[in-house]
C-alpha positions in Angstrom: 24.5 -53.0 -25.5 21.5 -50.4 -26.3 21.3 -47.6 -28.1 22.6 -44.4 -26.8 19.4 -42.3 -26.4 19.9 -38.4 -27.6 19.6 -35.2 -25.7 16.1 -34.5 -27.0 15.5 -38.2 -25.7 16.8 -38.1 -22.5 15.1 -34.9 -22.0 11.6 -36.1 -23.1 11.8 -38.6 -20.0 13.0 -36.6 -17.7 9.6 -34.5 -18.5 7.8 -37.0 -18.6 9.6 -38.0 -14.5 8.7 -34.1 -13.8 4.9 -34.5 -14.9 4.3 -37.9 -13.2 5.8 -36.2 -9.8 3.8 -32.8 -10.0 0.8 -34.9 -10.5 1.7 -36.7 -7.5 2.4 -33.5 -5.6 -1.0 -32.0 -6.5 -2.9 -34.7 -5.1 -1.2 -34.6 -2.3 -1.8 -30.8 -1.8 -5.8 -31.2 -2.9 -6.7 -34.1 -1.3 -9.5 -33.9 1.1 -9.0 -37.1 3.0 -8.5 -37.0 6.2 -5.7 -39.9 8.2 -7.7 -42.6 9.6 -7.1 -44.1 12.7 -6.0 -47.8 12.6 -8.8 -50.1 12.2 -9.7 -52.1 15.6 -8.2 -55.5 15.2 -9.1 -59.2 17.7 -6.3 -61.1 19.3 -7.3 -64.7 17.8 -4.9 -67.9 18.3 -3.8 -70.0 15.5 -3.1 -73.5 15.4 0.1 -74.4 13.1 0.1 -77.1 11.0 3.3 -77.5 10.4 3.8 -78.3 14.0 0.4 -80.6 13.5 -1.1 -77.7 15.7 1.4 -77.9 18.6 2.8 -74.3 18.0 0.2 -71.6 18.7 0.8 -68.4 17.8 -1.5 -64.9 19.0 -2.4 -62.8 15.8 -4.1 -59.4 15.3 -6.6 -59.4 12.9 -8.9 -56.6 11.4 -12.1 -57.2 12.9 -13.6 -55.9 9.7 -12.4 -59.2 7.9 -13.5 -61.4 11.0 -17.2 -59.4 10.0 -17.2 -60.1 6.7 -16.4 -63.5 6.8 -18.7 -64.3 9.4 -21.5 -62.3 7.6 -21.8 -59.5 10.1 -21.5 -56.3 10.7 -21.0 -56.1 14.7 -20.0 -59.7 15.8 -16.8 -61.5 15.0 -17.9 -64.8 16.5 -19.0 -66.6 13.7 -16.0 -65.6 11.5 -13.6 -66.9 13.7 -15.3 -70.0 14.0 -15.5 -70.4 10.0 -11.4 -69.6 10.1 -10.6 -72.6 12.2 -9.2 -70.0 15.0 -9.5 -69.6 18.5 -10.6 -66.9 21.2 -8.2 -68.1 24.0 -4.8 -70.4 23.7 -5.5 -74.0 24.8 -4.6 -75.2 28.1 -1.0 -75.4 28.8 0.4 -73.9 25.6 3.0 -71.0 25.7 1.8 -69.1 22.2 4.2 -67.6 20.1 2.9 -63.2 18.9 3.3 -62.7 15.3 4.1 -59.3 14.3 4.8 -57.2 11.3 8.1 -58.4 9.5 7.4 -61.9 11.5 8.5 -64.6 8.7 6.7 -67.4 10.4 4.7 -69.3 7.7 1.1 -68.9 8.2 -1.8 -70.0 6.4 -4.5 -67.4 5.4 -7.8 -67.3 3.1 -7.9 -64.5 1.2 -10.7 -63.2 -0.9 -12.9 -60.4 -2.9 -16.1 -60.2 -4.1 -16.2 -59.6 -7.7 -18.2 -56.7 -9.7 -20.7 -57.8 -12.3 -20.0 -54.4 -13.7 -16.9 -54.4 -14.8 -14.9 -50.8 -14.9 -12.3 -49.1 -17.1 -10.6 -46.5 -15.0 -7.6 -44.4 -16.1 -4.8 -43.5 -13.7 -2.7 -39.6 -13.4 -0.7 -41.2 -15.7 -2.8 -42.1 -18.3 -2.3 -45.6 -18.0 -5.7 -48.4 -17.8 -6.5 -50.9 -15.7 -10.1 -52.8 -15.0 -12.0 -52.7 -11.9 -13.4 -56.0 -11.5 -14.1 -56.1 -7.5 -16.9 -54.8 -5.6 -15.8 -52.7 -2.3 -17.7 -52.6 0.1 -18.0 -49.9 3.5 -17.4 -51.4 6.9 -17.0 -49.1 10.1 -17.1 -46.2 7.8 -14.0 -47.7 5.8 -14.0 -48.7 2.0 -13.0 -52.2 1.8 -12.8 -55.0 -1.0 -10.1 -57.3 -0.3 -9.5 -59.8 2.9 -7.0 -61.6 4.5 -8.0 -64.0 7.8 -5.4 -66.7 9.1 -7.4 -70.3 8.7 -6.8 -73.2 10.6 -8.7 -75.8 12.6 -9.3 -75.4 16.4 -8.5 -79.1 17.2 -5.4 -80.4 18.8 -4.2 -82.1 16.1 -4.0 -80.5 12.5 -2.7 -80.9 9.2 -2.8 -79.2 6.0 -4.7 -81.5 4.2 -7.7 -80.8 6.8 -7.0 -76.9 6.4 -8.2 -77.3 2.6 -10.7 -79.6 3.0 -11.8 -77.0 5.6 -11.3 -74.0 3.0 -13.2 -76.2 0.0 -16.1 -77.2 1.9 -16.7 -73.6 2.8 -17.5 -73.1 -0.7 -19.2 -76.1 -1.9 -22.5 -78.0 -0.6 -25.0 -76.9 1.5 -24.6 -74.0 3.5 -22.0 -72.4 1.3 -20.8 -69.2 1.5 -19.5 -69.1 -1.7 -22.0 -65.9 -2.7 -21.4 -63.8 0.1 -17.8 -64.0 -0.2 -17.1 -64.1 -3.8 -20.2 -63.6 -6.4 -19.6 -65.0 -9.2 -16.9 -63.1 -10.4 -14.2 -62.9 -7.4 -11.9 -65.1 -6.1 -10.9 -66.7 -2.8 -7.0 -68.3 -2.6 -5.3 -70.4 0.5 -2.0 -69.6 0.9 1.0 -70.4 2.7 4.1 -68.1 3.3 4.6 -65.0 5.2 4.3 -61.1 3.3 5.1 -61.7 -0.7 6.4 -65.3 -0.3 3.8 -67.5 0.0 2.4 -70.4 -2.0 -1.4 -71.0 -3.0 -2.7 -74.2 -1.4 -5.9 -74.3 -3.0 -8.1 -71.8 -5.5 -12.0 -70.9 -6.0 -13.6 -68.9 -8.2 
């Protein structure tokens, strides 16, 4: 069992509580920013390889990530095609939406682009943490991490071909492997649905 903390204790804390919350209040009350409207996102279909690409299922992406990964900034085409995804459903297939809160397992490639110049920054709180991504402005948003769902647009898929897909973007001849990441970021295949999810496959 702890230690029973003093009055002069318990009172330091709660100062400490009232500081952390009128910081966050003034912020609040100077901030310039001004509420952006929700970013433009691209119906694209997903094949699921659990279901060896029988199941399809209709996603929303941010086109912004579709940009970037396709290495442009007005034209998603080439991004979806480098995610293995798909502008219409196949013939004949009845595809499943996935929405926020859906806990449908989907696979996604996620990345940054890391910052040669490595920062310290201090938060309200005087606490440290180190900057080590480089953002990025796309349609007049600041961006440095992105998430795509990745597949394969075949009829018949499995998850070893989703990783061979994922690796061979980053290896080899036409890799994209410095555009993505640098030298100091990271892209990570995963598996899962919001916080649960497992990593497939790792580069750096």
């Amino acid at each position: 069992m702890g230690r029973r903390l003093s009055a002069a204790e318990l009172e330091d804390r709660a100062k400490v509580a009232r500081a952390r919350e009128e910081a966050r209040t003034t912020r609040r009350v100077n901030s310039t920013r001004t509420p952006q409207r929700a970013e433009d996102t691209i119906a694209v279909y997903y094949g699921d390889p659990l279901s060896k690409g029988d199941a399809i299922y209709k996603i929303n992406v941010p086109e912004s990530n579709l940009f970037v990964l396709g290495a442009s900034t007005t034209d998603a085409a080439t991004g979806i095609t480098r995610a293995g995804l798909r502008t219409a459903p196949p013939d004949n297939s009845d595809p499943i939406e996935i929405t926020k809160g859906s806990k449908l397992a989907i696979v996604r490639m996620n990345w940054y682009k890391g910052d040669a110049n490595v920062s310290r920054e201090t938060t309200p709180w005087n606490s440290v943490w180190f900057k080590r991504y480089d953002a990025q402005t796309i349609n007049g948003r600041s961006r440095s991490h992105f998430s795509v769902p990745f597949s394969k647009a075949e009829d018949v898929i499995t998850i070893d071909e989703i990783i061979d897909r994922f690796n061979a973007l980053f290896t080899g001849g036409g890799s994209i492997k410095d555009a993505l990441i640098g030298d100091l970021g990271e892209a990570t295949l995963t598996m899962g649905y919001g916080s649960q999810y497992s990593i497939l496959a790792r580069v750096r």
